[in-house]
N, C-alpha and C positions, 0 to 999 in steps of 0.2 A: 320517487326514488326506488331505486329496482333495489330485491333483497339480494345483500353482502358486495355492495357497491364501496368503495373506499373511500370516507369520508376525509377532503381534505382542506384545511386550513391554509390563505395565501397570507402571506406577511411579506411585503417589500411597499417601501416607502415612493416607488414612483407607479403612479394610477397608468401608465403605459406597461410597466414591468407587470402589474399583478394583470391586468386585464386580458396579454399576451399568455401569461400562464393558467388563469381563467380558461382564455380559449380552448387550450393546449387539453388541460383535463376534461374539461365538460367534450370535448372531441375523440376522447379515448374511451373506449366501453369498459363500462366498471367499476366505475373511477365519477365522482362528483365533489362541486364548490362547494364545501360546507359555509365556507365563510370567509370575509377577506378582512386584514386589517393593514392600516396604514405605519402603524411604527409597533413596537414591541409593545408598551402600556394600553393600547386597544389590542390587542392580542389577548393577552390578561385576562383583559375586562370578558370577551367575549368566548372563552376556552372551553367553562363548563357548561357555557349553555348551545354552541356547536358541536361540539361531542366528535374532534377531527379522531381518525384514524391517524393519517398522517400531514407532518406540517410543513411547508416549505417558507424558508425565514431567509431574510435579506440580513447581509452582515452589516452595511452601513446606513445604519437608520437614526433622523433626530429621535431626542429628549433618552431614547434609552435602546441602544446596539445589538444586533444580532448575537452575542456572547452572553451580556448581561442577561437578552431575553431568552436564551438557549435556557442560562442555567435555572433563571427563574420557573421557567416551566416541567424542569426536570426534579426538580423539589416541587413541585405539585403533582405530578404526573409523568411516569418513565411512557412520553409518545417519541412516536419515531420520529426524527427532525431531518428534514435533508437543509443543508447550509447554500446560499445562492450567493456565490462569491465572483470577485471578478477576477479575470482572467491576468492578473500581475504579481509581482514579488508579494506585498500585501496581501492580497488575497488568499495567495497560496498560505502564507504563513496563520492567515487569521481560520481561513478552515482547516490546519493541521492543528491549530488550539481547538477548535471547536471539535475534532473527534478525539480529542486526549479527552473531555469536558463531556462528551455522551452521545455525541454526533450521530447517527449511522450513517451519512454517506456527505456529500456537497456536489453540485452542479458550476462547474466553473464557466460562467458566462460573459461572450463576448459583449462589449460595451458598444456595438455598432451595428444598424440594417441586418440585413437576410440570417449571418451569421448567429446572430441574438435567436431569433425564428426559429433557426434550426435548431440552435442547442436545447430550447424551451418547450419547441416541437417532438424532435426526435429524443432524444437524451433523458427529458425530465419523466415520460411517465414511465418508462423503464425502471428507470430508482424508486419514482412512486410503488410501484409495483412490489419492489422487490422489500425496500422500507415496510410494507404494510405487513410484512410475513414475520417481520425481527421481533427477537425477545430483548425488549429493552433492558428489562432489568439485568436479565442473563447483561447486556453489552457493557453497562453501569458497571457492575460488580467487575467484568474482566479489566475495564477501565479502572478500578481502583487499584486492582493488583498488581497491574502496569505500571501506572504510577508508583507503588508501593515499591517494585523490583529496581526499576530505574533510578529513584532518589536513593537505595542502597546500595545501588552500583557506583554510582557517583559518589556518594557520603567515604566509600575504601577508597577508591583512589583518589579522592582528596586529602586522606587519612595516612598514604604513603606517604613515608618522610621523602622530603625533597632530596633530589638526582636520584634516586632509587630509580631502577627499569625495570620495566614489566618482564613477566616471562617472556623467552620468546626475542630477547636483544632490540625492548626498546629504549628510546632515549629517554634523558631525565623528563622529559615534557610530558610522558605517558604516552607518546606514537612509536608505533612499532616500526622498526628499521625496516623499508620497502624491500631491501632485497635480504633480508634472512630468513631463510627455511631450513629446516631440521633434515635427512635426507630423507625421511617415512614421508613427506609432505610433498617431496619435488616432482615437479613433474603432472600434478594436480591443480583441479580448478572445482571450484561449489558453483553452480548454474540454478538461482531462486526466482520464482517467481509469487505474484501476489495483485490482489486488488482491494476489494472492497472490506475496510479494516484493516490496512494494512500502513500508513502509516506509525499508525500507536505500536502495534505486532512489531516492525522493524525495528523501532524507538528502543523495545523493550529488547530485542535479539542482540542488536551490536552495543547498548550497552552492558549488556552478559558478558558476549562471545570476547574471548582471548585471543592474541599473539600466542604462536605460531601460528598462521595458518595461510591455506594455500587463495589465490586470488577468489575475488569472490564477484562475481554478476547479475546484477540486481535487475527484475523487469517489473518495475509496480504501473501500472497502470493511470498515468496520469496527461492532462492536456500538458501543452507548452507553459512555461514560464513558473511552471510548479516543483519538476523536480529537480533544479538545481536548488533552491529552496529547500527542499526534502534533503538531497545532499549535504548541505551546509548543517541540519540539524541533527542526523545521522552520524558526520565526521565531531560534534563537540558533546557527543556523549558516550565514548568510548577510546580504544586503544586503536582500532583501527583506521587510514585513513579511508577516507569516501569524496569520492567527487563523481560529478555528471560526467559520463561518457562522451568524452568527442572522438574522429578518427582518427587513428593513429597512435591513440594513447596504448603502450604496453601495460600486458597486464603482469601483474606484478606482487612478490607473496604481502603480504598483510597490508593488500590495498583493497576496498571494492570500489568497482565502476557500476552507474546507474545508468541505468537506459535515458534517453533523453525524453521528454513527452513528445509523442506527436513523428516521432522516428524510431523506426527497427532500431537494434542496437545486436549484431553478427560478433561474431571474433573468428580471426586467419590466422594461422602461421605464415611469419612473413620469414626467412631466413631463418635464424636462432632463437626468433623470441615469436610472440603469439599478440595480435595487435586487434583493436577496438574495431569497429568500420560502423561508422553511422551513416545509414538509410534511409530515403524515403521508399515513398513505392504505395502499393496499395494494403488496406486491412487486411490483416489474415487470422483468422480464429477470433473474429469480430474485434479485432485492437492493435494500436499502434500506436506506443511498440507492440510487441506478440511475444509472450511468453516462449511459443511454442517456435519462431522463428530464433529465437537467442539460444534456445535448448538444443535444437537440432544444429546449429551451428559450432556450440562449443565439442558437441558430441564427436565434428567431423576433425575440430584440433584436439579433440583427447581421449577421445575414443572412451575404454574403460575406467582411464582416469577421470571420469567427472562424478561426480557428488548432486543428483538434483535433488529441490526442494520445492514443494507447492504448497503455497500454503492458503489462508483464507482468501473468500474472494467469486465473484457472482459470473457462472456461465463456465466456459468449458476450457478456455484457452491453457495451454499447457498441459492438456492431457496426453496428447499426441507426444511432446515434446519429452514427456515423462516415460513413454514407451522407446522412445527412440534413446534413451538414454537407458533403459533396462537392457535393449534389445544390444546396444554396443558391450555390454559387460558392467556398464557402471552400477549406482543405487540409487534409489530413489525414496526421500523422506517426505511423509506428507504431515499437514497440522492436523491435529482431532478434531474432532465436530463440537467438543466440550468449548475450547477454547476461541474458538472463529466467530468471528461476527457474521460471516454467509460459509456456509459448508456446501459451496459452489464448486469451484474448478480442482477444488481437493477431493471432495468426494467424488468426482466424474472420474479422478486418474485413478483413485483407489479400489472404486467399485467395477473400474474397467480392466483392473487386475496391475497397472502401473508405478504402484509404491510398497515397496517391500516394508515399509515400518512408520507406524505412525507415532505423531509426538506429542506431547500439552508445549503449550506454549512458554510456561517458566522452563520447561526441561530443551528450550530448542540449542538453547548455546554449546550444552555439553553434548548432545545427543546429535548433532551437526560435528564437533571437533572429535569425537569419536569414531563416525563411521569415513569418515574424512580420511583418516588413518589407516584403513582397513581396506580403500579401493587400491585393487591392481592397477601397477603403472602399465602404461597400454606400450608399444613399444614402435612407432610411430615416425614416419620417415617425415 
């Protein structure tokens, strides 16, 4: 073994899956099998005497599941975990538990030939890589606080007396009326993006973030069939609503639209209103969707009215997008490095001069509805 090689631990319960990721590592420089196990309780068994740097764990495994054996291992040991999930509703949903739980990342793979290959080939030692750099505990602890804000957020508005409306005119349900905006608000949009850690990050922002506010466009970085998924758990933990971006849909105040996985996600002025456009096309700023392709878009319908956000998240996408939004007149918030689980594509816009003001993560709700306020309407034919 070469010195400061990245020792890593397989766990997936089918001898095709670990031997393809076998392969995949022992083929990357750097990077070595410390050990493989067939279901979570030989995992266990064999933890302290492999000594992985980093671990790659299958979610559905006999006698005892990739959750169960996440957390078991996380009370013995804060290592870095990436989750190997499959590419469906389940999936999605079981690796957005498992990074509220202490995750750092998940590999969503396809369940068939070449596409399996490639995801395990290309995709996985990337996260490896990036996994072996994290402070677990640092992630644990921002994990609990997360949790902590969230179940407070929720615990008040379940604590409002019933038909009570939120600020902001919404209905007795706790959603905000799609079309009311204040007139400080009109005219404006908040343009976010995010990746790795960013699940739990969003979890924690919209069930903060309040009514009034101006549309908001979300670009998390994720495959297909995840973040509609992500959508649905975004819209039942706050006031605002949230659905996956299709075309056509207007954007509209105290709604967000999510990028779709696996397509761009643009916005146009069509006539009077300002409408979604979902895209394929080629990677740009290594992802798709593209942070930086949705930035530079809303820029050209709002010019100085836009509000951007980057927040955690590995590599560089959105930086460009962060300048192109400075460079129109609007602002640009970044997350701190305190609070992020990779201080990736937030620190590339920051240190490239791209964000006028950085934020912690409990402070993003207010510190977003604030400066929100404060951009010039752009004046816009």
């Amino acid at each position: 073994m070469a010195a400061g090689e990245i020792r890593v631990l397989v766990v997936d319960d089918s001898a095709v899956i670990r031997s393809l990721i076998a392969d995949s590592i022992t083929a990357t420089p750097g990077m070595m099998v410390a050990g493989t196990a067939e279901d979570g309780q030989k995992a266990l068994e064999i933890l302290d005497v492999v000594r992985p740097d980093v671990i790659t764990l299958d979610v559905q495994m006999p006698h005892m599941d990739g959750l169960a054996t996440l957390d078991a291992i996380l009370l013995r040991r804060p290592i870095p975990i990436i989750m190997v999930s499959s590419l469906t509703k389940l999936g999605a949903e079981t690796a957005m538990d498992a990074l509220d739980r202490g995750a750092v990342d998940y590999l969503a793979k396809p369940d068939y030939g070449e596409k399996t290959r490639t995801a395990l080939r290309d995709e996985l030692p990337q996260k490896i890589r990036m996994a072996a750099g994290c402070d677990v505990q640092r992630i644990l602890e921002i994990r609990r606080s997360q949790k902590l804000r969230i179940a407070q957020r929720v615990a008040q508005r379940g604590a409002s007396p019933a038909g009570t409306k939120p600020a902001g005119g919404g209905p007795a349900d706790g959603k905000a009326v799609p079309g009311y905006l204040p007139p400080e608000l009109a005219g404006k949009c908040v343009a976010l993006g995010i990746s790795t850690g960013g699940p739990p990050a969003l979890a924690q922002l919209f069930a903060s973030i309040r009514p009034p506010m101006p549309p908001i466009i979300v670009v998390q970085h994720m495959p297909p069939s995840f973040t509609k998924p992500l959508a649905w758990r975004l819209d039942s933990l706050g006031e605002l609503s949230v659905k996956e971006a299709a075309s056509g849909d207007v954007l509209e105040p105290n709604c967000v639209l999510v990028a779709p996985g696996g397509k761009h996600l643009q916005v146009r002025r069509v006539g009077g209103s300002v409408r979604a456009v979902v895209t394929d096309g080629q990677v740009v700023s290594g992802h798709k969707p593209s942070v930086d392709v949705m930035m530079k878009s809303v820029v050209e319908a709002f010019g100085s009215s836009c509000l951007g956000v980057i927040m955690t998240g590995m590599g560089r996408d959105g930086a460009d997008g962060c300048r192109a939004i400075r460079a129109a007149g609007g602002y640009v918030l970044g997350q701190d490095e305190a609070t992020s689980d990779v201080y990736g594509m937030n620190k590339v816009a920051f240190v490239e001069g791209n964000v006028d003001r950085q934020f912690a993560l409990d402070d993003a709700a207010a510190v977003i509805a604030h400066h929100v306020r404060k951009l010039r309407v752009a004046a816009l034919v």
